[in-house]
ROLUM-586731 format. One record per residue (C-alpha): chain; x, y, z. Coordinates in steps of 0.25 Angstrom, whole numbers, plus 5000, padded with zeros to 4 digits. Example, Ala and Ser with C-alpha at 12.3 -4.5 7.8 and 13.67 -1.06 7.14 Angstrom:
// ROLUM-586731
<"A", <5049, 4982, 5031>>
<"A", <5055, 4996, 5029>>
// end
This chain:
// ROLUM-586731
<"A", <4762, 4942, 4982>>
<"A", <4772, 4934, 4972>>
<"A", <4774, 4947, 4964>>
<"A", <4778, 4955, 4978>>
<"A", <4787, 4942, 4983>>
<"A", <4794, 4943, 4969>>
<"A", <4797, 4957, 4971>>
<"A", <4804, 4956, 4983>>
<"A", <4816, 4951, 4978>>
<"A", <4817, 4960, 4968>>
<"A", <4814, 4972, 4977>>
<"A", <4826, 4966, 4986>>
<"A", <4835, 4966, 4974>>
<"A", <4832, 4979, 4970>>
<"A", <4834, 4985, 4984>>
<"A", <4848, 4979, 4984>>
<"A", <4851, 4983, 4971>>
<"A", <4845, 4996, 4976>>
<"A", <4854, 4997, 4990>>
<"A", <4868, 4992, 4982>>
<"A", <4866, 5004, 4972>>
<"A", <4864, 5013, 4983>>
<"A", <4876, 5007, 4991>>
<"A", <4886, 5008, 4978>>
<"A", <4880, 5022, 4976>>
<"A", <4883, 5028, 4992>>
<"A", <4897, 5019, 4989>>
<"A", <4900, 5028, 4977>>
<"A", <4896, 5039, 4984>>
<"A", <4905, 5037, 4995>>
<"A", <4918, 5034, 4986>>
<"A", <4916, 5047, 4977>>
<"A", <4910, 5059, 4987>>
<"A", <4923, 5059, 4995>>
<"A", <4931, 5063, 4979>>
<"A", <4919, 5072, 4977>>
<"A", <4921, 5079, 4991>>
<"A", <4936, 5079, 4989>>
<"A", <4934, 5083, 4976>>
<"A", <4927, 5096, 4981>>
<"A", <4939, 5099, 4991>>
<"A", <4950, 5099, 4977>>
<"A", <4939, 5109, 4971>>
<"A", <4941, 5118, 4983>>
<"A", <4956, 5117, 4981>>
<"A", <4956, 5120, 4966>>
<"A", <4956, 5106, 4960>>
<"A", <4952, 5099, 4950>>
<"A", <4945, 5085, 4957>>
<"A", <4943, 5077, 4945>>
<"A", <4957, 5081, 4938>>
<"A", <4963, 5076, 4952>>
<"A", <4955, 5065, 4954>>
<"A", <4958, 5060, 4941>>
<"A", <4974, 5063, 4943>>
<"A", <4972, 5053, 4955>>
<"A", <4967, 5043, 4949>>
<"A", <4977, 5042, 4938>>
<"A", <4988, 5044, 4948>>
<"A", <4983, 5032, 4955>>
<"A", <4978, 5023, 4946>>
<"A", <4982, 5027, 4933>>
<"A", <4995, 5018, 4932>>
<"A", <4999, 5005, 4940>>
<"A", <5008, 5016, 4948>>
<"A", <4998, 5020, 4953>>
<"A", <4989, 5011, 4958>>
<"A", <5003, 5007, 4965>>
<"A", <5003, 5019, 4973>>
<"A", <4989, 5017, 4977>>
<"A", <4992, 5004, 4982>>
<"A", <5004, 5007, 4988>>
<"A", <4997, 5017, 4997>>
<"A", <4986, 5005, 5000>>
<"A", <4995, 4997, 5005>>
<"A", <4997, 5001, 5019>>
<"A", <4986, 5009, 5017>>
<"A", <4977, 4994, 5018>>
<"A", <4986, 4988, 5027>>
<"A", <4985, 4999, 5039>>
<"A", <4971, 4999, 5036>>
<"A", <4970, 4985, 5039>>
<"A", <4978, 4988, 5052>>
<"A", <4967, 4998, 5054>>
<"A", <4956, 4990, 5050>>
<"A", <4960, 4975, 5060>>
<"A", <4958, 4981, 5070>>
<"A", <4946, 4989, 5069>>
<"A", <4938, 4976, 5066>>
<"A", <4941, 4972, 5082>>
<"A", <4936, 4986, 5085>>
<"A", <4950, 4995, 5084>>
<"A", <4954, 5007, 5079>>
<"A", <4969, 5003, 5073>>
<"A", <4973, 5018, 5069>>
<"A", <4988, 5014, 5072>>
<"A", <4992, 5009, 5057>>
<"A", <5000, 5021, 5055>>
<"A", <5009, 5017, 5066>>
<"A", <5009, 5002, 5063>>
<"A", <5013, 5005, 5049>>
<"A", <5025, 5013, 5053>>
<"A", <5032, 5003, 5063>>
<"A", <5028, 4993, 5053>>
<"A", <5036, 4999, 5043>>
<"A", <5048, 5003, 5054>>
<"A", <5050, 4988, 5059>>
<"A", <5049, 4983, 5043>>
<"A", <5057, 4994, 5040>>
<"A", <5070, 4990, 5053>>
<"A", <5068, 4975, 5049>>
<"A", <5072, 4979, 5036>>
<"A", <5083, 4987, 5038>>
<"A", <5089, 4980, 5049>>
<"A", <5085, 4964, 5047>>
<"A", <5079, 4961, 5035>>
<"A", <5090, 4970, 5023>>
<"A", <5097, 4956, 5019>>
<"A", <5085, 4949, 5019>>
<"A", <5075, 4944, 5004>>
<"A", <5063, 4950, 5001>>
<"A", <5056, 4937, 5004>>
<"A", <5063, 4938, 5019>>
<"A", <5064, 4953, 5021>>
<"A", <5050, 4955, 5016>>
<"A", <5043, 4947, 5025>>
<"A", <5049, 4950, 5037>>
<"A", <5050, 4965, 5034>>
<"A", <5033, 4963, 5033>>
<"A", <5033, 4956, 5048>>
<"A", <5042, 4967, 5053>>
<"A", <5031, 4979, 5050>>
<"A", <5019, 4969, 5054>>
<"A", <5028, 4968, 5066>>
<"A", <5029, 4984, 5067>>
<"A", <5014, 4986, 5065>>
<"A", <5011, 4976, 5076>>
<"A", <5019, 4979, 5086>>
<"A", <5015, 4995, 5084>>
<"A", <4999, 4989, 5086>>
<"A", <5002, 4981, 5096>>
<"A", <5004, 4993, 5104>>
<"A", <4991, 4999, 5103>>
<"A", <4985, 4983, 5105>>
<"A", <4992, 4985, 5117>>
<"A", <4988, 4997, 5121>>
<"A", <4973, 4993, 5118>>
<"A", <4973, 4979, 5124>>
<"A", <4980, 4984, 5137>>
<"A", <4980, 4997, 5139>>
<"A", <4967, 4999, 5133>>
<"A", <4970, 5010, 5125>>
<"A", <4962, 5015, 5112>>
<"A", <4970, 5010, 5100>>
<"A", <4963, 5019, 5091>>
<"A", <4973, 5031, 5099>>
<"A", <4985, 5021, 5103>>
<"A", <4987, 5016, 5087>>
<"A", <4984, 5031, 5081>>
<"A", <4996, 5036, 5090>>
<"A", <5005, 5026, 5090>>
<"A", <5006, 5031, 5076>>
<"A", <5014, 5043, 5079>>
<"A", <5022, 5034, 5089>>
<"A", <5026, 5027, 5076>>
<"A", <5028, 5038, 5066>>
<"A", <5037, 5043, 5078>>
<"A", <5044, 5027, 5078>>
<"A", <5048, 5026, 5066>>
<"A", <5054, 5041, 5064>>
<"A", <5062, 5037, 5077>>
<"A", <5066, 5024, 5068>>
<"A", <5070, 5031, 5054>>
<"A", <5078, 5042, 5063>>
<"A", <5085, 5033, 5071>>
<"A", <5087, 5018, 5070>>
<"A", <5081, 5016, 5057>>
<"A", <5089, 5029, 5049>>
<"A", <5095, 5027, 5034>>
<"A", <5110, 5031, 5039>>
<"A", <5110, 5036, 5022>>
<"A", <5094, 5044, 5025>>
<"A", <5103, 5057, 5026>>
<"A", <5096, 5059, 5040>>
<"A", <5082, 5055, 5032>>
<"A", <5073, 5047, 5041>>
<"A", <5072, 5035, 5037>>
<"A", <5077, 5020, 5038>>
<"A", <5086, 5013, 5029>>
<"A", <5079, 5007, 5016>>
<"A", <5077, 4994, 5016>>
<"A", <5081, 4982, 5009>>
<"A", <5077, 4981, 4993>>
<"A", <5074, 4966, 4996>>
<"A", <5063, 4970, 5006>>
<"A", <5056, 4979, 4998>>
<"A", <5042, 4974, 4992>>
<"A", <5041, 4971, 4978>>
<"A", <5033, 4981, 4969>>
<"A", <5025, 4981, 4957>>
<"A", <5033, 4986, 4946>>
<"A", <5031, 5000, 4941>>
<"A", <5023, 5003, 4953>>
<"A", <5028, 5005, 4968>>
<"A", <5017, 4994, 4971>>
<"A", <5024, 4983, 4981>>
<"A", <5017, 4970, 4985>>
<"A", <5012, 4978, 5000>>
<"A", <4998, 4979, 4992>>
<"A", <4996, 4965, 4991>>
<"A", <5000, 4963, 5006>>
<"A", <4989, 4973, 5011>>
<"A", <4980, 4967, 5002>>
<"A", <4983, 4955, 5007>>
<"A", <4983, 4958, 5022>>
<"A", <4969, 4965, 5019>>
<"A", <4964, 4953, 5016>>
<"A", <4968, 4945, 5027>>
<"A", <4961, 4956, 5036>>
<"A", <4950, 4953, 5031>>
<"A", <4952, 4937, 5029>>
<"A", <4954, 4937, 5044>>
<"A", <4943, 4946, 5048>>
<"A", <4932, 4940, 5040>>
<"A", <4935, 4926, 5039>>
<"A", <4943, 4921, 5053>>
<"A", <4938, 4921, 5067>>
<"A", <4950, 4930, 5071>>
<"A", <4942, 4939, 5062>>
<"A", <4929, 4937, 5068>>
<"A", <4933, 4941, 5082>>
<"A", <4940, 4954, 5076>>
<"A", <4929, 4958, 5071>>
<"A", <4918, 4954, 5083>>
<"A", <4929, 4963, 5091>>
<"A", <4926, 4974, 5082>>
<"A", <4910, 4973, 5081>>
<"A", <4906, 4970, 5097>>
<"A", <4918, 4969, 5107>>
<"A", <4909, 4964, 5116>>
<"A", <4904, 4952, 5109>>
<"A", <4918, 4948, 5106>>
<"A", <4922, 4949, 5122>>
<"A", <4910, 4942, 5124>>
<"A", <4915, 4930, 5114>>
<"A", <4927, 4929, 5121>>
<"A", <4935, 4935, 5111>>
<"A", <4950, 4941, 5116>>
<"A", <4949, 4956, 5113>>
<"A", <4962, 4961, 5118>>
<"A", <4969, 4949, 5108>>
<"A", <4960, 4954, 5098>>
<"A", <4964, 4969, 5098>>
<"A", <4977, 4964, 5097>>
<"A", <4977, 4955, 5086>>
<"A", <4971, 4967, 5076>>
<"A", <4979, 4978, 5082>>
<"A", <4992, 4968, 5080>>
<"A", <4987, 4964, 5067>>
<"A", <4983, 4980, 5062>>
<"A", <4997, 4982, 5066>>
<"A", <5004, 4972, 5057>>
<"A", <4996, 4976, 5045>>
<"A", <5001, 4991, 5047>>
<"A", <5016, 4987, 5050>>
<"A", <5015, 4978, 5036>>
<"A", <5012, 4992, 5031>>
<"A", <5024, 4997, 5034>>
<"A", <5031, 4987, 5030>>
<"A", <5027, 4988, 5016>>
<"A", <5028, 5003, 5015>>
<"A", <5042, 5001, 5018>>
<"A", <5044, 4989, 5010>>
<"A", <5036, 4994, 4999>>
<"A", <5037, 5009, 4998>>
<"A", <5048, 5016, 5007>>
<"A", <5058, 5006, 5008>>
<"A", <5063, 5014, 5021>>
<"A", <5055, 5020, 5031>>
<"A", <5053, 5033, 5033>>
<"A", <5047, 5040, 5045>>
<"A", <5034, 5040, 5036>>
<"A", <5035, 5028, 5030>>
<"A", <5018, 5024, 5031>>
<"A", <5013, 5039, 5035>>
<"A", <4998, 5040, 5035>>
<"A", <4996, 5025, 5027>>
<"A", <4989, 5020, 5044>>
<"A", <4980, 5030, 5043>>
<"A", <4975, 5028, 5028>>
<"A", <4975, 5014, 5032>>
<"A", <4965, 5017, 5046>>
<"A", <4957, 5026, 5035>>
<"A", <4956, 5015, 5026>>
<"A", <4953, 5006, 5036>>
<"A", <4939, 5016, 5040>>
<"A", <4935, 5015, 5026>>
<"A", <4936, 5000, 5023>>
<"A", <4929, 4998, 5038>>
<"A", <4940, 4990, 5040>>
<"A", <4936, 4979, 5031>>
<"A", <4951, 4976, 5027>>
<"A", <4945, 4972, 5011>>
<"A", <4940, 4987, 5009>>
<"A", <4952, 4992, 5014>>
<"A", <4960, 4989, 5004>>
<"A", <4949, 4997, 4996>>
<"A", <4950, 5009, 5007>>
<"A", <4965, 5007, 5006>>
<"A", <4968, 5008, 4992>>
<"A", <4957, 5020, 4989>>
<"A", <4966, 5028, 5001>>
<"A", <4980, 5024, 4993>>
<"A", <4974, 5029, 4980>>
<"A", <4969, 5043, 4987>>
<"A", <4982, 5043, 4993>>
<"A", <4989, 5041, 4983>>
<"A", <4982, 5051, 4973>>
<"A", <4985, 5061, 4985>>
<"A", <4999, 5063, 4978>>
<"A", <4991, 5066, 4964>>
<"A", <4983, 5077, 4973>>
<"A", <4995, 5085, 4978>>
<"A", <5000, 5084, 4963>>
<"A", <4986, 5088, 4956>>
<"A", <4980, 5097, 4967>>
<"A", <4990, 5103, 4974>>
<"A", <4983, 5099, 4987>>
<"A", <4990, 5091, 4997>>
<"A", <4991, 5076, 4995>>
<"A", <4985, 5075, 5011>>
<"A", <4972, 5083, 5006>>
<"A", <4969, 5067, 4999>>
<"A", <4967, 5065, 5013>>
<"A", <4953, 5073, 5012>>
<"A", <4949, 5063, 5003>>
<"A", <4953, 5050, 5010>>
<"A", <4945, 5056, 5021>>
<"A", <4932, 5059, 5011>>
<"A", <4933, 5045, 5008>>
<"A", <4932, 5041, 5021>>
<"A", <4922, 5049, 5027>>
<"A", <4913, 5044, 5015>>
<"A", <4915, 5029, 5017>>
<"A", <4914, 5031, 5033>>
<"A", <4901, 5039, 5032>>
<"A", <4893, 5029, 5020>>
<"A", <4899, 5017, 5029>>
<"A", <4892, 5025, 5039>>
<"A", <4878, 5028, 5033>>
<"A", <4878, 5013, 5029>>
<"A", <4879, 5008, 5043>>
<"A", <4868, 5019, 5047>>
// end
């Protein structure tokens, strides 16, 4: 009986030992069949994977240039994730990020240009950064409307507001916000120099990183650790344990929508403070929905996303090192940013089974 009460423990350790190998195994898996499969679709198409595998990691990591562009591309690619992925822990399907990014970046963009030219950088800055979080809200606030009191689906009212605010901001940059000198190009006036975030010498990296980084982790500082955060999340689980508790829905719904909305407008804020300098009909195009992808991959959990994030800026990135090599398409990377989540859905998937 002692000899079969001493095993038992060591049976237990070797089971977990056993089930955490098995788990890095399936995880492996999951991160390298989606390059194998897409590796079989540049076979079919006459190329070389393991020449252009390795041409797209030397053009992304190869040189601090690099490694800029990936996370250039991250950027906004975390931080409409994280307006994706808000709201979706009070139970709502935030797929308006695109739109929120563009009237982000056009209220930053008229601030700039019309109020904020004579300002510093430690005025102008600032304020240009409220004026997209100001965008993005008031773009969400109309589907938070729409959902509290109209009670409409805000998974259909965000996606196609979307379109409503490409269609805004062409309206904008042919119009009221037109370089007089853009030889009938549309777009606005380039901003301020003053206004334009500092970037990494030798790199077109600017300081937007380390502001999605750093929204990320007051996501999840306020979701895991405050009792704001407690009733979003109830919300999502069980609504009816959190009507039951009392808790205000409708405010709730809100409050993340309003919230998913700023994080998107600061988006476009920094592309046009840190990349375009002007904007441009499209200024931000596709970055809210790699963000909504991202989110789906991270399960929302606003740490992974950055993860999720930067492994979608590098495939986007290495999309250009694609057309160059392949002569495919840079869209057909989308094939693969679509392998990869399949993959991570369907093992999240099997481990909940």
């Amino acid at each position: 009986m002692k000899q079969q009460a001493a095993a038992l423990p060591l049976q237990g350790a070797s089971d977990i030992w056993r089930s955490r190998v098995r788990s890095a195994g399936v995880q492996a898996a999951v991160l390298l069949a989606p390059f194998v499969l897409y590796g079989l679709f540049l076979l079919a198409n006459g190329v070389n994977p393991w020449t252009l595998y390795v041409s797209m990691i030397r053009s992304t990591f190869g040189d601090l240039y690099g490694l800029g562009e990936v996370l250039l591309k991250a950027t906004p690619i975390i931080l409409t994730g994280l307006a994706a992925a808000l709201p979706a822990k009070a139970g709502l399907v935030n797929v308006g990020g695109e739109g929120q990014l563009a009237i982000g970046a056009l209220f930053s963009t008229w601030f700039a240009v019309f109020y904020l030219d004579q300002m510093s950088a430690w005025v102008g800055i600032p304020l240009m950064l409220l004026a997209g979080a100001l965008g993005g809200a008031v773009w969400a606030g109309i589907t938070a409307a729409l959902k509290v009191s109209g009670r409409l689906n805000e998974t259909i009212t965000s996606l196609l507001l979307n379109y409503v605010a490409a269609y805004t901001v062409s309206f904008f940059v042919h119009g009221l916000l037109k370089d007089p000198e853009s030889f009938n190009w549309p777009f606005s006036p380039e901003i301020s120099p003053a206004l334009r975030l500092p970037i990494l010498d030798g790199t077109r990296l600017h300081i937007g990183f380390a502001v999605a980084i750093a929204f990320a982790a007051v996501v999840w500082f306020v979701l895991a650790k405050t009792r704001v955060g407690f009733r979003i999340r109830v919300l999502g689980s069980n609504r009816l344990a959190a009507e039951r508790a009392g808790f205000n829905i409708n405010r709730t719904y809100v409050a993340v929508l309003l919230a998913g909305g700023v994080l998107a407008g600061i988006a476009g804020m920094i592309e046009i403070a840190g990349i375009e300098g002007r904007l441009r009909p499209e200024t931000g195009a596709d970055y809210g929905y790699l963000g909504f992808l991202a989110a789906m991959m991270a399960w929302n959990h606003p740490v992974r996303l950055i993860a999720t994030g930067f492994l979608l800026g590098m495939i986007s990135v290495a999309g250009n090192t694609l057309e160059i090599g392949s002569g495919l398409p840079s869209s057909s990377v989308h094939i693969l940013m679509g392998l990869v989540l399949f993959f991570i859905l369907g093992s999240r998937r099997q481990k909940e089974g």
